[in-house]
C-alpha positions in Angstrom: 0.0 0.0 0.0 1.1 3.6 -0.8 1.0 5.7 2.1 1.9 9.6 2.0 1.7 12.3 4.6 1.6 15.9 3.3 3.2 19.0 5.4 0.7 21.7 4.1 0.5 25.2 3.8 -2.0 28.0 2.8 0.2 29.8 0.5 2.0 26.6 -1.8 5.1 28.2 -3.8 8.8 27.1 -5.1 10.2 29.2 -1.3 7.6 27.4 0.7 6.1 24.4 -1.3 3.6 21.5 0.4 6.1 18.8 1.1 5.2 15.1 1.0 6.8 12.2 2.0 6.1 8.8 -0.1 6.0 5.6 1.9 5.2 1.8 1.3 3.2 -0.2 3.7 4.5 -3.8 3.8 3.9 -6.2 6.0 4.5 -4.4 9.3 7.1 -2.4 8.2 6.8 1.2 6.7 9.5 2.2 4.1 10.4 5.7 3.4 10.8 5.5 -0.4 11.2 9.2 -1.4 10.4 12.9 -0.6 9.2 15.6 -3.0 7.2 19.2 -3.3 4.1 20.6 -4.5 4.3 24.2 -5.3 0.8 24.9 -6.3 -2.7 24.1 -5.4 -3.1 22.6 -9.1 0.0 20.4 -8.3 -2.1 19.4 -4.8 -5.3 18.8 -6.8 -3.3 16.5 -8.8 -1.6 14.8 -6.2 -5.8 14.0 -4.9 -6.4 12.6 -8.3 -3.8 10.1 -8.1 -5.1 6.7 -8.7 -5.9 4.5 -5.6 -5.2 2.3 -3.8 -3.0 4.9 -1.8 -4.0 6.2 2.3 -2.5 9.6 3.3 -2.1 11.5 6.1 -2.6 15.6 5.9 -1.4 18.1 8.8 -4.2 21.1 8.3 -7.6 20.6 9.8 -10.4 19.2 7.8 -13.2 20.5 9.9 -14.8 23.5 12.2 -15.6 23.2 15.5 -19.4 22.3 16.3 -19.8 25.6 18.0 -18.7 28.3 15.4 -20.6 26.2 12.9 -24.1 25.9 14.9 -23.4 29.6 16.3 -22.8 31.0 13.0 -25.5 29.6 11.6 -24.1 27.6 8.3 -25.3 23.9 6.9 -24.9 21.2 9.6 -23.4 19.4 7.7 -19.4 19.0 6.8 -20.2 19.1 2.8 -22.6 21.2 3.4 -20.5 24.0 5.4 -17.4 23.0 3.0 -19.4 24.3 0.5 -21.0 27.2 1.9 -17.5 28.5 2.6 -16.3 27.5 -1.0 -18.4 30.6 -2.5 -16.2 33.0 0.0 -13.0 34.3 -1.1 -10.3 34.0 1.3 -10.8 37.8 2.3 -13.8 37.4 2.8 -13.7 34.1 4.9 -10.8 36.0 7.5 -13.0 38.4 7.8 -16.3 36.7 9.1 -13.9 34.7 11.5 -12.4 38.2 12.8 -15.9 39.0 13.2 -17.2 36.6 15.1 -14.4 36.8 17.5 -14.5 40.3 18.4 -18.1 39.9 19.1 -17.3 37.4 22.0 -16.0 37.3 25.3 -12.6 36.6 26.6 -11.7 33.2 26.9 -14.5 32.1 24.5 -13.3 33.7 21.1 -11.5 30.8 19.4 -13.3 27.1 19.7 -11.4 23.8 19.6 -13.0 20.9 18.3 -13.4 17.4 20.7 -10.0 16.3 18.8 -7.5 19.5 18.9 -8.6 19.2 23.3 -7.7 15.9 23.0 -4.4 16.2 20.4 -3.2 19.7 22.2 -3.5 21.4 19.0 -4.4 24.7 17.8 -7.6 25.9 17.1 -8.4 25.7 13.0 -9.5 29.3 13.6 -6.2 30.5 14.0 -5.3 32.8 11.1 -2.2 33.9 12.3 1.1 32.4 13.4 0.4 28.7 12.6 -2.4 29.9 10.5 -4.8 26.8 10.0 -7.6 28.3 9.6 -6.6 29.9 6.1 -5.6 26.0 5.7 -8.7 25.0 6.4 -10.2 27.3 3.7 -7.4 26.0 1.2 -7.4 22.8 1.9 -11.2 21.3 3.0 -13.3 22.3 -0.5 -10.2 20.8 -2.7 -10.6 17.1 -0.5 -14.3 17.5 -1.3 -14.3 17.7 -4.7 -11.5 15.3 -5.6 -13.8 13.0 -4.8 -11.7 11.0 -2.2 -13.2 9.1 1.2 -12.2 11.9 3.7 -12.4 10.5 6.5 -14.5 10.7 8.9 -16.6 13.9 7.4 -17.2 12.3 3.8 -16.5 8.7 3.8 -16.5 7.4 -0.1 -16.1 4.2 -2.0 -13.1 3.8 -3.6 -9.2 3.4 -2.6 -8.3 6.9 -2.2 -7.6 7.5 1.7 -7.6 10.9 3.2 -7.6 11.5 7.0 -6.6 14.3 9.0 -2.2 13.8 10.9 -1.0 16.2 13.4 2.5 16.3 13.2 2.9 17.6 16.3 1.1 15.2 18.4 3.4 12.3 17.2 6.6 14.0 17.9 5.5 14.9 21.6 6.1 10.9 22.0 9.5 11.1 20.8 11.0 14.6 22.3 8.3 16.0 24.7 7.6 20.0 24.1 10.9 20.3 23.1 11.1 22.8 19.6 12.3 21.1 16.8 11.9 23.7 13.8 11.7 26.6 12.6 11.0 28.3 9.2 13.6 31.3 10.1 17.3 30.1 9.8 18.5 32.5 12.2 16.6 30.3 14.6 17.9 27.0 13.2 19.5 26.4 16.4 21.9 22.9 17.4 19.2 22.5 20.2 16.2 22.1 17.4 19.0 19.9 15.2 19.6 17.9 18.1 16.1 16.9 19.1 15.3 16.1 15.2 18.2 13.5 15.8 16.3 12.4 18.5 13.1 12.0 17.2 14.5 10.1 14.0 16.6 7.3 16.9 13.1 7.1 18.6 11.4 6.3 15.2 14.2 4.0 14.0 13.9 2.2 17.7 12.0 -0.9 18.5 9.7 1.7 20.7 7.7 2.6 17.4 6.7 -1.0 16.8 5.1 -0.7 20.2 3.4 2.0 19.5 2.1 2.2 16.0 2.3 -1.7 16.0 4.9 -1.5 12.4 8.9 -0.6 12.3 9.6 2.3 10.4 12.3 2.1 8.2 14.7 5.1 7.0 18.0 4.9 5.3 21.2 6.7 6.5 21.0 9.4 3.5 16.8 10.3 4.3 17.4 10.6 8.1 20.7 12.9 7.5 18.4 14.8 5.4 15.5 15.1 7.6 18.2 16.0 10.0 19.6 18.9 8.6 16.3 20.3 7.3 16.1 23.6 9.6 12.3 23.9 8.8 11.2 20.7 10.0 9.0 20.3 6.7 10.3 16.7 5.5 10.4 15.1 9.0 6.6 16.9 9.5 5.8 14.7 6.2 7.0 11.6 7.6 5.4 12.2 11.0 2.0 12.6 8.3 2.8 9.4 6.5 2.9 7.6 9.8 -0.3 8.5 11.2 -1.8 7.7 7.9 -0.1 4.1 7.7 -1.3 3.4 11.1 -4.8 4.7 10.2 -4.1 2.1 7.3 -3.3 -0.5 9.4 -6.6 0.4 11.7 -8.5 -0.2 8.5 -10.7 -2.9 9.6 -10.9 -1.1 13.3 -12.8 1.9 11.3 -9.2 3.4 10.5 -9.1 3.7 14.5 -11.5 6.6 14.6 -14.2 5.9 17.4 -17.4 4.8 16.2 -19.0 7.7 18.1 -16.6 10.3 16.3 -18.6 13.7 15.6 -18.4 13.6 11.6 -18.7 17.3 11.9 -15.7 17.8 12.9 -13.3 15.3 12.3 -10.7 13.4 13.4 -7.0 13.4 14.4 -5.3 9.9 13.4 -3.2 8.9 16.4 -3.0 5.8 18.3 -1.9 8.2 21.3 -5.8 9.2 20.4 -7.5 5.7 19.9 -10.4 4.6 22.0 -9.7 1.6 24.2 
């Protein structure tokens, strides 16, 4: 089985491209097999058209929280709210989410969905800094219509595989809430190098089998790479394609999202994550 994981960004160009990582599922063993970049959304729509069977794993959030969607009054429902936001421009969407904030009190101005409580992750109505929200924008109407099983808001037949990674919550296992990168090199620090080194031992180590239940294997020349890379965008990828191989390998365990998951909102893929 092809498995990818996708580092993804609002703003896709040659400076600042999406970066994936391609992996092979075999047995229970992951391979790294290559790395590469998408520097436009029509080279991400592409990448969605891809014939199946493949699963991937992408790091922006699919869904809005229950709240700002039943508050704000749009559709109910994930296409139906994916689609209601599609006939915004971007401007347009910032806009109503700057709104809505400045209209409520402190404390309560920026919801988290079940999943980013439970993850420790952001809320994807951010906009700036890390901003997922604009992500979100980017990102959820182009899953729709490729016309891939996004899962769990728009499950589909067929052998294209989308769910939701979280970089960031898999490399908490490895290195704790230690910083690993950094998009401005005069911040590149040894510290950040040194705990990349760290997480690539812990996902060479026998500890991974344990927890994701497969090794993951990655030769010398990748994990020097993924080393070196300052911005963290490669080893976010790989983090990606691991969530989506063990989502893969949860396949028959409903991709180890819980039965009860709200499909408005979606779901990060993490074992740390999995109902017992």
């Amino acid at each position: 089985m092809n498995i990818y994981g996708l580092d993804f960004t609002s703003v896709p160009s040659h400076k600042k491209p999406i970066t994936c990582a391609q992996c092979r599922m075999d047995g229970d063993g992951l391979y790294l097999e290559s790395t590469g970049t998408l520097t436009s959304f029509e080279a991400f729509d592409a990448f969605l058209a891809r014939p199946g069977p493949w699963t991937a794993g992408l790091d922006f959030p699919f869904g809005q929280p229950r709240k700002l969607v039943e508050n704000i009054g749009w559709p109910n429902t994930w296409e139906g709210y994916v689609r209601h936001v599609a006939e915004m421009n971007k401007d347009e969407f910032v806009d109503l989410l700057k709104h809505y904030r400045s209209c409520r009190p402190k404390g309560d101005k920026q919801h988290l969905r079940c999943t980013d409580a439970l993850a420790g992750s952001r809320s994807p109505m951010m906009l700036f800094g890390v901003p997922v929200g604009k992500m979100f924008f980017e990102g959820a109407y182009r899953l729709l219509k490729s016309g891939a099983s996004i899962l769990p808001c728009h499950p589909q037949d067929g052998s294209r595989i989308v769910v939701e990674a979280y970089p960031g919550l898999a490399a908490r296992y490895w290195i704790g809430n230690r910083s690993y990168k950094t998009d401005t090199k005069s911040k590149q620090t040894p510290a950040r190098q040194v705990a990349r080194s760290d997480m690539i031992r812990g996902l060479r180590s026998a500890a991974t089998r344990e927890y994701y239940g497969f090794a993951i294997q990655i030769d010398d020349r990748w994990a020097d790479e993924f080393i070196q890379d300052g911005s963290g965008d490669k080893l976010d990828a790989l983090l990606c394609a691991v969530q989506g191989g063990w989502a893969y390998s949860q396949r028959d365990q409903d991709f180890g999202i819980p039965v009860d998951c709200d499909r408005l909102e979606g779901w990060i893929i993490d074992p740390g994550l999995a109902p017992e």
